[in-house]
Backbone as CSV, one residue per row, in Angstrom:
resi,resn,N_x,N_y,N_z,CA_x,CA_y,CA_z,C_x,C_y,C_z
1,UNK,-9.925,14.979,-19.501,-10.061,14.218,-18.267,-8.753,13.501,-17.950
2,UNK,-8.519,13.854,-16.621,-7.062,13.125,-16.320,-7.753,11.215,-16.399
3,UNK,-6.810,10.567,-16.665,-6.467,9.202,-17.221,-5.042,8.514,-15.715
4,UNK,-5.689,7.136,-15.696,-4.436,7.135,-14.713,-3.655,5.174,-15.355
5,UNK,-2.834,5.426,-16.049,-2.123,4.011,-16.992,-1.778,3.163,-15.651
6,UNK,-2.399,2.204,-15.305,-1.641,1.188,-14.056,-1.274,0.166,-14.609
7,UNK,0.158,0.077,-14.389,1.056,-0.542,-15.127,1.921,-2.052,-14.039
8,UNK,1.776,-3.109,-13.941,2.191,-4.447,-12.869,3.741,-4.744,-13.910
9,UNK,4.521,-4.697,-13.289,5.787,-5.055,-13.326,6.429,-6.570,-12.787
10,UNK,7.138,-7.480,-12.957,7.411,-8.535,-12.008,8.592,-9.333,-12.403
11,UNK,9.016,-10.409,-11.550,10.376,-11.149,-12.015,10.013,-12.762,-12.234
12,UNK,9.765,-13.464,-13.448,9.149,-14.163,-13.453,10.421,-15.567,-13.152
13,UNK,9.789,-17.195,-13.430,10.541,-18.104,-12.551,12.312,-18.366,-13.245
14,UNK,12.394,-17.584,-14.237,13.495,-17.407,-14.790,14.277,-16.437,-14.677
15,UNK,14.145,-15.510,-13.872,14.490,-14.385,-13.291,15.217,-13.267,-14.007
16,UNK,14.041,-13.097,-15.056,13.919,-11.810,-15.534,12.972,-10.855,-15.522
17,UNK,12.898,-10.133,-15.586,11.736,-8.878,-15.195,11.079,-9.137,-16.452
18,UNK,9.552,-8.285,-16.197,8.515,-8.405,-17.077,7.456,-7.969,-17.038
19,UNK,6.828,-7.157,-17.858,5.399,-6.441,-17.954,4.344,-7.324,-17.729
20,UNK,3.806,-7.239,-16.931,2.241,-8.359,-16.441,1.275,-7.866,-16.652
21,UNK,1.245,-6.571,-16.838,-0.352,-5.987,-17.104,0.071,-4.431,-17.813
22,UNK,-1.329,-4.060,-18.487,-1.538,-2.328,-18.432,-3.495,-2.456,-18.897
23,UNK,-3.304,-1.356,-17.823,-5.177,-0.791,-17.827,-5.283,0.459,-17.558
24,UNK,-5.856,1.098,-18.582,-5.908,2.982,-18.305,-7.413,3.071,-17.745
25,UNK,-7.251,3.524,-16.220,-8.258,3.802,-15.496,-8.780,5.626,-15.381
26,UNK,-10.181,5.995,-14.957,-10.358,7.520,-14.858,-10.158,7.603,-13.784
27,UNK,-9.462,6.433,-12.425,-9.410,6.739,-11.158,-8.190,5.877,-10.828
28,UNK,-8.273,5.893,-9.768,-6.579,5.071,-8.710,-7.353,4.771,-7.581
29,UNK,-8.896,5.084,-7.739,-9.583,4.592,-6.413,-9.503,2.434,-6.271
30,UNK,-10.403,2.268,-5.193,-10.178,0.513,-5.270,-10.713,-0.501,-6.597
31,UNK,-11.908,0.348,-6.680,-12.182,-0.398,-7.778,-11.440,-0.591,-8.807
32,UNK,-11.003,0.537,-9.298,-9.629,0.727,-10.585,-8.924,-0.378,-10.401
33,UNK,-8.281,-0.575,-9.229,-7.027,-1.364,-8.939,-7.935,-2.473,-8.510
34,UNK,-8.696,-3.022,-8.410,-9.390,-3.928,-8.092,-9.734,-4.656,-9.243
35,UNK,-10.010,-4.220,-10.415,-10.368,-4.853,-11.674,-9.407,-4.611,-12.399
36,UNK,-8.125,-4.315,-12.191,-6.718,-4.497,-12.694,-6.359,-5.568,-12.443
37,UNK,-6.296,-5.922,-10.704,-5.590,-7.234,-10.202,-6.633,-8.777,-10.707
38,UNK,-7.900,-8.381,-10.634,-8.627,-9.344,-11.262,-8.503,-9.699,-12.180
39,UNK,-8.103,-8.580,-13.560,-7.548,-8.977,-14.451,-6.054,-9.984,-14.633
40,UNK,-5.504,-9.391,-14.178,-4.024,-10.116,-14.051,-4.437,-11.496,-13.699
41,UNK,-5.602,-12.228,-12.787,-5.122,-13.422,-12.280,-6.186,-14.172,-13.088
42,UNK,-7.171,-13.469,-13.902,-8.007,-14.313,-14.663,-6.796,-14.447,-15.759
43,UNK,-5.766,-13.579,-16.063,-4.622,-14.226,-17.402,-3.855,-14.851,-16.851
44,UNK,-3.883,-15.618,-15.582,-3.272,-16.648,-15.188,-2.195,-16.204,-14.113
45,UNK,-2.137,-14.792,-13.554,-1.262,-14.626,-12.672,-1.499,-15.151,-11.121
46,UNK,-0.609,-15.586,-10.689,-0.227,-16.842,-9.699,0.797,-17.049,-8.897
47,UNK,0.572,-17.433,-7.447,1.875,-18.479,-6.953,2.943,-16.730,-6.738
48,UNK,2.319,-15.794,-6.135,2.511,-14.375,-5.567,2.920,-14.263,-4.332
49,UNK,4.234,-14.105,-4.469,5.035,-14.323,-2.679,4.912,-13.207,-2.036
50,UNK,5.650,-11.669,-2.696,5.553,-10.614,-2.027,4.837,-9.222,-3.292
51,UNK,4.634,-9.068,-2.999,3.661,-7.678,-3.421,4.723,-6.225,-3.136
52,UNK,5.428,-5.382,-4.143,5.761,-4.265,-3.554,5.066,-2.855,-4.215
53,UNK,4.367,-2.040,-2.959,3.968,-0.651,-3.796,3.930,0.446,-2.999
54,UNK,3.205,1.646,-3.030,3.152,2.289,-2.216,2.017,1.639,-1.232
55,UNK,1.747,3.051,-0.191,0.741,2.583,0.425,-0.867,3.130,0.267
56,UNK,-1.009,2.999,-1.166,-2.494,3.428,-1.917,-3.734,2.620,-1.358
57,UNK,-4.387,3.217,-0.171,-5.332,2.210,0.359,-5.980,1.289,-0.732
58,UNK,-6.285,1.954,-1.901,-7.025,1.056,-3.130,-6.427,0.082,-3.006
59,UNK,-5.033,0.252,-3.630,-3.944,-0.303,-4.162,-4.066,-1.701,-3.116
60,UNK,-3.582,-1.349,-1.809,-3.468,-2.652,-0.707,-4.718,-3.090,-0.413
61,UNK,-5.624,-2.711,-0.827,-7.107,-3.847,-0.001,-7.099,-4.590,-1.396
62,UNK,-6.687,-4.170,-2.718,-7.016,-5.059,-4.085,-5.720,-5.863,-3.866
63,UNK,-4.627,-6.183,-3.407,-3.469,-7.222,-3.547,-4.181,-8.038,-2.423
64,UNK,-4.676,-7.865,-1.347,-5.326,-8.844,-0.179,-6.093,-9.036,-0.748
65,UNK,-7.365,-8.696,-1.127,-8.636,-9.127,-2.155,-8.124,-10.207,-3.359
66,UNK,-7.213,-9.664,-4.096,-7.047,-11.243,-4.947,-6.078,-11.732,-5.251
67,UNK,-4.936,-11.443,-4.105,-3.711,-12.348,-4.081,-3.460,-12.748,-2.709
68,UNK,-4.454,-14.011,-2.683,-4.427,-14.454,-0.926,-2.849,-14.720,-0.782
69,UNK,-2.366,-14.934,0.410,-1.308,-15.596,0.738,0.229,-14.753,0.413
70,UNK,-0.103,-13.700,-1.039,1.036,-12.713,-0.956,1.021,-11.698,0.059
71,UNK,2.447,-11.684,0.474,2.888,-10.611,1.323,2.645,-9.512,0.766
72,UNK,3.127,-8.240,1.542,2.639,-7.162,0.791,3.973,-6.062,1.688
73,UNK,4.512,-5.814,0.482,6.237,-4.859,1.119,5.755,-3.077,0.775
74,UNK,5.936,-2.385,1.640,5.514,-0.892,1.843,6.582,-0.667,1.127
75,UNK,6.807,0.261,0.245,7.694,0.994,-0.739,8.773,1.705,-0.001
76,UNK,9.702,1.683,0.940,10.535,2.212,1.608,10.828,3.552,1.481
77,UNK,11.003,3.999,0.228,11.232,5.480,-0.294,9.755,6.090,0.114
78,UNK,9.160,5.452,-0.706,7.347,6.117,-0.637,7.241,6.472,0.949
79,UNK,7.453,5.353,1.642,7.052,5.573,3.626,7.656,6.872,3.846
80,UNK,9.314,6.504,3.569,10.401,7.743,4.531,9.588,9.410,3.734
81,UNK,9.236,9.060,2.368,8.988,10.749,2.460,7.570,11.224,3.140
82,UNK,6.893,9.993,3.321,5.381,10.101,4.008,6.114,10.613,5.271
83,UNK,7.237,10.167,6.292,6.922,10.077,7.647,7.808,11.941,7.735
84,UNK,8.519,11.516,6.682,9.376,13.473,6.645,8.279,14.472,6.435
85,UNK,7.394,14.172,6.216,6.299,15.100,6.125,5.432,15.156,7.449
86,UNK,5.656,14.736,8.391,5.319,14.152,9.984,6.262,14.920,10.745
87,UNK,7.741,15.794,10.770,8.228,16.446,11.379,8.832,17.874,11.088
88,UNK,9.670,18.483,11.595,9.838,19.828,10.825,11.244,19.295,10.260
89,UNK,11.091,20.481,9.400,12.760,20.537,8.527,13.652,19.916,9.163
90,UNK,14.435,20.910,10.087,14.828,21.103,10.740,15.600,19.646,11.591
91,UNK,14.229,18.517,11.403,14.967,17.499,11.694,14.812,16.395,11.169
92,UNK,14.720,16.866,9.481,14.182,15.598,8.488,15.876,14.880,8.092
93,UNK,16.866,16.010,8.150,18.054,14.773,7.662,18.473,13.473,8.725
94,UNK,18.144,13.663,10.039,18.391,13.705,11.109,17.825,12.284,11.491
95,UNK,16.036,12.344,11.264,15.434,10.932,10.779,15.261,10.491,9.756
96,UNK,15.744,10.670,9.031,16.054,9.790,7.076,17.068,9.233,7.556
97,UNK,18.128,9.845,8.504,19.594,9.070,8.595,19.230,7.894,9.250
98,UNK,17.891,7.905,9.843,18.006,6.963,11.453,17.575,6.154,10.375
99,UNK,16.437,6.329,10.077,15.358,5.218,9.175,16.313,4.204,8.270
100,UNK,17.465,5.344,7.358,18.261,4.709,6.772,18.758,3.207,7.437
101,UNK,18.827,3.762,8.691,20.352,2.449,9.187,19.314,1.192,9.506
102,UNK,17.808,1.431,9.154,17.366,-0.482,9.728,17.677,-0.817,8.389
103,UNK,17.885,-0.561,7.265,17.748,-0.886,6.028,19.473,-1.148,5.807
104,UNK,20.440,-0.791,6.567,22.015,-1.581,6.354,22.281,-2.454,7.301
105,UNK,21.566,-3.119,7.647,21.811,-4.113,8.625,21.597,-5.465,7.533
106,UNK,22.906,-6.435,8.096,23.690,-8.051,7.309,22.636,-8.728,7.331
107,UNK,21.584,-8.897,8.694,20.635,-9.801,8.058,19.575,-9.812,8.715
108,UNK,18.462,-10.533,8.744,17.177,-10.279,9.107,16.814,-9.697,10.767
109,UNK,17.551,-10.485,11.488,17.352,-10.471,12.798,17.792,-9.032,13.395
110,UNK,18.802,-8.713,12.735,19.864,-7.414,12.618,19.229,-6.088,12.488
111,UNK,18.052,-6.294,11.031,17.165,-5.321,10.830,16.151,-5.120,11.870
112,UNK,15.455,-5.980,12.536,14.178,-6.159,13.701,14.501,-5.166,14.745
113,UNK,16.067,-5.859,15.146,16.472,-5.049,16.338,16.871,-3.452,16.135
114,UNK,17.328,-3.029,14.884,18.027,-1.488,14.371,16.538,-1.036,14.723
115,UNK,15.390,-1.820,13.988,14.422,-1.005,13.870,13.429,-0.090,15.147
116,UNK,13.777,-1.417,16.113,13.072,-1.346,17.260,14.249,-0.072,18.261
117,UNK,15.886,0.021,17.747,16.207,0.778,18.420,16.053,2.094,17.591
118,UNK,15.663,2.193,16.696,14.978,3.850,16.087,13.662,4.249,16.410
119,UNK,12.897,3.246,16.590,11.677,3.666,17.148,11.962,4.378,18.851
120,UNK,12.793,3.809,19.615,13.259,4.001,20.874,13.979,5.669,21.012
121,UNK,14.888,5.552,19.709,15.485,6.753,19.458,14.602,8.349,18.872
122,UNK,13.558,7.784,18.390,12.589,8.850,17.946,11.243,9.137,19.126
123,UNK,11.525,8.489,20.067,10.371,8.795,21.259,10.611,9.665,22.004
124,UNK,12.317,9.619,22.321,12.713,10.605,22.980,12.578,11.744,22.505
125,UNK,12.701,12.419,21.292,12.454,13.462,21.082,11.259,13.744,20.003
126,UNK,10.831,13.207,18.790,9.655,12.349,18.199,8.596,11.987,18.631
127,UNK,8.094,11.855,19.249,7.348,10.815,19.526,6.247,10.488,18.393
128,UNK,5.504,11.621,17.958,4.374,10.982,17.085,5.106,10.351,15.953
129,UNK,6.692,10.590,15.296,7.202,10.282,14.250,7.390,8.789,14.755
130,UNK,7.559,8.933,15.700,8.415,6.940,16.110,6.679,6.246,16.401
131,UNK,5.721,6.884,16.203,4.188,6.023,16.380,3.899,5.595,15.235
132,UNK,4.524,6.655,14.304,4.256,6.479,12.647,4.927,5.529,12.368
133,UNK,5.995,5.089,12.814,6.694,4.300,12.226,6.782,2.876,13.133
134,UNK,6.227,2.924,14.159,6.054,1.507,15.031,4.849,0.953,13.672
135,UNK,3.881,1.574,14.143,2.741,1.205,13.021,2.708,0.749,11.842
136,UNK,4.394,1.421,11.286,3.848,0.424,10.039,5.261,-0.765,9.650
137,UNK,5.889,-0.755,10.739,6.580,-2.168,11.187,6.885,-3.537,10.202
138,UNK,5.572,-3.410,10.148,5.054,-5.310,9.374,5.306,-5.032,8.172
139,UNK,4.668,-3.666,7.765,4.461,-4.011,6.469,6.209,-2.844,5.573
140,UNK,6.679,-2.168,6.241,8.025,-1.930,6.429,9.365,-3.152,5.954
141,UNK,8.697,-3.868,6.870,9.406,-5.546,7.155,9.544,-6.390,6.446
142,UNK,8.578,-6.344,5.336,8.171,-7.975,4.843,9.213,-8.360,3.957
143,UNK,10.196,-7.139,3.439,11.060,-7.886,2.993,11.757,-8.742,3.743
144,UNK,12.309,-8.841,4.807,13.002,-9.699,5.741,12.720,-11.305,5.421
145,UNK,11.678,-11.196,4.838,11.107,-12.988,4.894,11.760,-13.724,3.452
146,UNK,12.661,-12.985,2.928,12.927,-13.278,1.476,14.467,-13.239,1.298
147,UNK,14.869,-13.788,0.573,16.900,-13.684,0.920,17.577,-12.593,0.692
148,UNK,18.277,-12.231,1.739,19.009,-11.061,1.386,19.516,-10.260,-0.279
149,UNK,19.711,-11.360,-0.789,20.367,-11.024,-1.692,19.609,-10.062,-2.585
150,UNK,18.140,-10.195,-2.481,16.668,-9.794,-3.041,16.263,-8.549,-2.340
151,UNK,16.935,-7.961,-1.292,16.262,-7.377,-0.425,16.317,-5.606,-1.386
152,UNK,17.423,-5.225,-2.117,17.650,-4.061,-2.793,16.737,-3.436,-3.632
153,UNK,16.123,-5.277,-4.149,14.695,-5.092,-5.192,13.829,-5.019,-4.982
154,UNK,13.818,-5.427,-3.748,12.180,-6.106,-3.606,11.701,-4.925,-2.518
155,UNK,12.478,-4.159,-1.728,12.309,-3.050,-0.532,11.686,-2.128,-0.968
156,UNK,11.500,-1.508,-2.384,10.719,-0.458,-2.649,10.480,-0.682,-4.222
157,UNK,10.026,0.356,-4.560,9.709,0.438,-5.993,10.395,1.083,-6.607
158,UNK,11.645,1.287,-6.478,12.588,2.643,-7.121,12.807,1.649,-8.573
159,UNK,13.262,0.312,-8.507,13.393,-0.382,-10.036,12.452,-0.712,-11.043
160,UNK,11.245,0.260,-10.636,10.614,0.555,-11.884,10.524,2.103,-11.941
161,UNK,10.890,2.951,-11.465,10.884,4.291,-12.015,11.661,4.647,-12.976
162,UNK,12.731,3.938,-13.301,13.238,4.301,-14.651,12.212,4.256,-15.990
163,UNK,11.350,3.327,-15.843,10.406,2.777,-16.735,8.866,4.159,-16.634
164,UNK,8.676,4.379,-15.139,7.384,5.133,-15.287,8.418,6.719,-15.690
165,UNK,9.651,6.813,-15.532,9.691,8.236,-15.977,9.456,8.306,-17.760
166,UNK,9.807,6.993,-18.291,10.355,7.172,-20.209,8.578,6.928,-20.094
167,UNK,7.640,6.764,-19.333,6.104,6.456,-19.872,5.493,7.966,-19.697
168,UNK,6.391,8.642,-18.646,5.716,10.136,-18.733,6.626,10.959,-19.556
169,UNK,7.775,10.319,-20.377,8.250,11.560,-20.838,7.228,11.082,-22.375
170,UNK,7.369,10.048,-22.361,6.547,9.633,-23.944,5.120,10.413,-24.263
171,UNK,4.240,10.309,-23.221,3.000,10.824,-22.652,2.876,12.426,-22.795
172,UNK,4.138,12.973,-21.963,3.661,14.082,-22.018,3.891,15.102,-23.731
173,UNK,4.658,14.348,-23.869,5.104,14.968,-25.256,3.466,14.584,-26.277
174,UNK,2.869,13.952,-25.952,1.729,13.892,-26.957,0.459,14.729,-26.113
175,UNK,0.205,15.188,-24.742,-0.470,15.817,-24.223,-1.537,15.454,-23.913
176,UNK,-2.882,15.748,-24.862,-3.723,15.264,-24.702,-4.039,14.173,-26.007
177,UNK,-4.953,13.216,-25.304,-4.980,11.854,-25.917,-6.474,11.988,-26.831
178,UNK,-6.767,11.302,-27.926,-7.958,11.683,-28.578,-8.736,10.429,-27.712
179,UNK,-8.158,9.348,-27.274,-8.764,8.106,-26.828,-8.227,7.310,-25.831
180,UNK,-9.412,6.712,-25.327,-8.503,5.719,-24.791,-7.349,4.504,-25.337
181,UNK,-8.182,4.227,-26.363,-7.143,2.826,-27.042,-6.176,3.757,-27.781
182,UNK,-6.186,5.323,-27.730,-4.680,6.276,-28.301,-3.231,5.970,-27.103
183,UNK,-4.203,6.115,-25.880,-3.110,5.735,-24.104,-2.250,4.588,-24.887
184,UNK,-3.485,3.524,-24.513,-3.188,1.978,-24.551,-2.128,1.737,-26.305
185,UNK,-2.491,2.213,-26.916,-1.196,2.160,-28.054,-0.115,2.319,-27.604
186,UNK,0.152,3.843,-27.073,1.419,4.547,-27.002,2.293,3.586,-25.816
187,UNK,1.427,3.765,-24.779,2.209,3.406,-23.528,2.377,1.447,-23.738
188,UNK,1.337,1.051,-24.453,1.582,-0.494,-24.439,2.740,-0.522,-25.433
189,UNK,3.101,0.455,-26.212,4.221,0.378,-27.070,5.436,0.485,-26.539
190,UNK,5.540,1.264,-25.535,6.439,1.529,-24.879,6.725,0.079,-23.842
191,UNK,5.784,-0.712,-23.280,5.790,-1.396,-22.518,6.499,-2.743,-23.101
192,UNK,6.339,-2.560,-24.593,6.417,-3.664,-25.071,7.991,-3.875,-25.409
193,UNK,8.847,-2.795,-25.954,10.176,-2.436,-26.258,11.076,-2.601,-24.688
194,UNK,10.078,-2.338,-23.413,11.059,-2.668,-22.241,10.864,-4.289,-21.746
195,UNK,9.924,-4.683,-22.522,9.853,-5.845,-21.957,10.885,-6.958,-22.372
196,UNK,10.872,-6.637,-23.865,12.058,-6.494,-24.958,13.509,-6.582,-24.027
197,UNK,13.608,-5.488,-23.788,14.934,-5.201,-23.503,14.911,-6.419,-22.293
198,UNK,14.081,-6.290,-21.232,14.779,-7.402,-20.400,14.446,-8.679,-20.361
199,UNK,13.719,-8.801,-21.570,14.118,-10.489,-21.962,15.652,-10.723,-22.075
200,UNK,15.892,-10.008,-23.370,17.155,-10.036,-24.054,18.693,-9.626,-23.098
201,UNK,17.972,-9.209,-21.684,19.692,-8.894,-20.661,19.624,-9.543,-19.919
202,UNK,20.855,-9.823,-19.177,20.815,-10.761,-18.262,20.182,-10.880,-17.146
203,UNK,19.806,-11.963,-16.453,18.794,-12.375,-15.236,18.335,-11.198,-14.391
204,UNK,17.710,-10.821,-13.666,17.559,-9.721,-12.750,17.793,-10.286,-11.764
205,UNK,17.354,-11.736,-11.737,17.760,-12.269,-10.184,18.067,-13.614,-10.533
206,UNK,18.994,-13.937,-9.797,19.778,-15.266,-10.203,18.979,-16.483,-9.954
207,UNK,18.835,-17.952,-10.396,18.378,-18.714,-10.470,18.527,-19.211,-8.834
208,UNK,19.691,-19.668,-8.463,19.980,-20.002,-7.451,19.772,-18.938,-6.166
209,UNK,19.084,-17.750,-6.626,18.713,-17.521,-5.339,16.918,-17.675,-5.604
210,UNK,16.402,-17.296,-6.628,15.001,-18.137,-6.632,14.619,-19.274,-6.284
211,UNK,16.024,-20.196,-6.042,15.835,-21.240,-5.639,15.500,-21.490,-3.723
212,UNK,15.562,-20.250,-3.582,15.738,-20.426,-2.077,14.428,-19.988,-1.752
213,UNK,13.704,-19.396,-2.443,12.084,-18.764,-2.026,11.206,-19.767,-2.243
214,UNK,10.458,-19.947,-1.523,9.168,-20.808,-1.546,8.552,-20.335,-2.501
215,UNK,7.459,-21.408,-2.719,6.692,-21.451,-3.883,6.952,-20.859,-5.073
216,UNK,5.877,-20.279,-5.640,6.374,-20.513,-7.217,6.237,-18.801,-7.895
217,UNK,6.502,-18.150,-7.760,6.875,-16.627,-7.874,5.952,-16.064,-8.920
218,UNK,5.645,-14.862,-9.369,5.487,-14.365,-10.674,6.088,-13.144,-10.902
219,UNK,6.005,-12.216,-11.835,7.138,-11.321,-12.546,6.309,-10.333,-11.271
220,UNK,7.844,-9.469,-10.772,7.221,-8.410,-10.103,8.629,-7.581,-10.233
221,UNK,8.476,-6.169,-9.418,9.313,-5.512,-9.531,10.697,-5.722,-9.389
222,UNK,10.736,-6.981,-8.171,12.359,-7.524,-7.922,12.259,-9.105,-8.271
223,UNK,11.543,-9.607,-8.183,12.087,-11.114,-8.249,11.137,-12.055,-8.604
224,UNK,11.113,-13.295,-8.966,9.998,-14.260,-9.338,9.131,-14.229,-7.718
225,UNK,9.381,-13.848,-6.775,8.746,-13.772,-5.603,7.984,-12.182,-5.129
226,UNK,8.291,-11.540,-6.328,7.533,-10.431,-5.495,6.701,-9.532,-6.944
227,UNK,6.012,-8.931,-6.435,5.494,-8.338,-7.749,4.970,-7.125,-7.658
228,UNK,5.434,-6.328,-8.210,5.276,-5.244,-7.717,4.096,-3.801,-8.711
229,UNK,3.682,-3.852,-7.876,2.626,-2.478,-8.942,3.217,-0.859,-8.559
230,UNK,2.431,-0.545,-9.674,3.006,1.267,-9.366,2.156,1.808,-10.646
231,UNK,1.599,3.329,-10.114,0.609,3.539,-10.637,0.989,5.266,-11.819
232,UNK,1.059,5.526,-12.827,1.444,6.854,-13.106,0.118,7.453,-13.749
233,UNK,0.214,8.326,-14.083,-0.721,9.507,-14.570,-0.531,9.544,-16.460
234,UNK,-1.534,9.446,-17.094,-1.277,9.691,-18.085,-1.572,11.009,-18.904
């Protein structure tokens, strides 16, 4: 039986990254991720600014369900290959390039407007691609509300795939599992040696710019302000 390890990543108020959870589910449906995140906040997880993941309907009705008040950042990579799958070949380098440029813009206000002139730019010839992408705007966006300096980390989930690839290369090399608490060994072993490692390296995100985010953060994929989930296959 496929097994699915959901693994919460985060940057806690000292701004180093850090393992917050692992639960080996038989699904990725809501409930799964629903009694994951419940878990996390009955062990005290808290004070959740931004949320980054894909866009796993489970996944986003369980971060609104029990992390009131956190934002919630659409995985940037995850979107652009969703919306390239929305046009032909033919003119996927064409809008990856466009999509690219709201994401190099100096600062918040900068990004709003790039964005609103790619949506403009994909109607003319696009149109259902620039509907896809008006639509998901907000949640595209939410990094904007957080300091630039954060924005590299916190925009998608690419800074934990280094971590879910060494959990599937570990995984697959053992194949099939006799158990569940066989998963939860291997991969919590693994979880435990990276957590390791970024205690022991330097900050992921600097003090003085945690200092600039409201309230009170917990470990997520980029910063004491955002926290990010991501889900692999075991």
């Amino acid at each position: 039986m496929l097994v699915h390890a959901l693994v919460a990543t985060g940057v806690n108020a000292g701004g180093h990254r850090e393992i917050l959870g692992l639960e080996v589910s038989s699904s990725e449906d809501g409930a799964g991720w629903l009694a994951f995140f419940r878990g996390l906040v009955a062990r005290g997880l808290s004070g959740v600014v931004l949320v980054t993941s894909d866009a796993h309907p489970g996944l986003v009705a369980a971060i609104a369900a029990t992390l009131p008040g956190a934002s919630w950042q659409r995985c940037r990579t995850h979107y652009l290959r969703d919306l390239l799958t929305k046009v032909a070949k033919s003119s996927q380098p064409w809008v990856a390039t466009l999509v690219r440029t709201i994401f190099d813009q100096p600062d918040a206000a900068e990004v709003c407007a790039q964005f609103d002139r790619v949506v403009t730019a994909l109607e003319a010839k696009l149109p259902a691609a620039a509907g896809h992408l008006a639509a998901a705007r907000e949640d595209l966006l939410a990094f904007t509300a957080v300091p630039r300096e954060t924005w590299r980390q916190v925009w998608s989930s690419n800074p934990q795939e280094r971590l879910n690839r060494e959990l599937r290369r570990r995984t697959d090399v053992v194949g099939i599992f006799p158990s569940r608490d066989a998963i939860i060994r291997l991969v919590g072993a693994v979880l435990m040696e990276q957590n390791d490692e970024w205690t022991e390296a330097r900050r992921y995100m600097g003090l003085e710019v945690l200092a600039k985010i409201g309230g009170t953060p917990i470990p997520t994929d980029t910063a004491e302000e955002v926290n990010a989930i991501q889900a692999i296959s075991a």
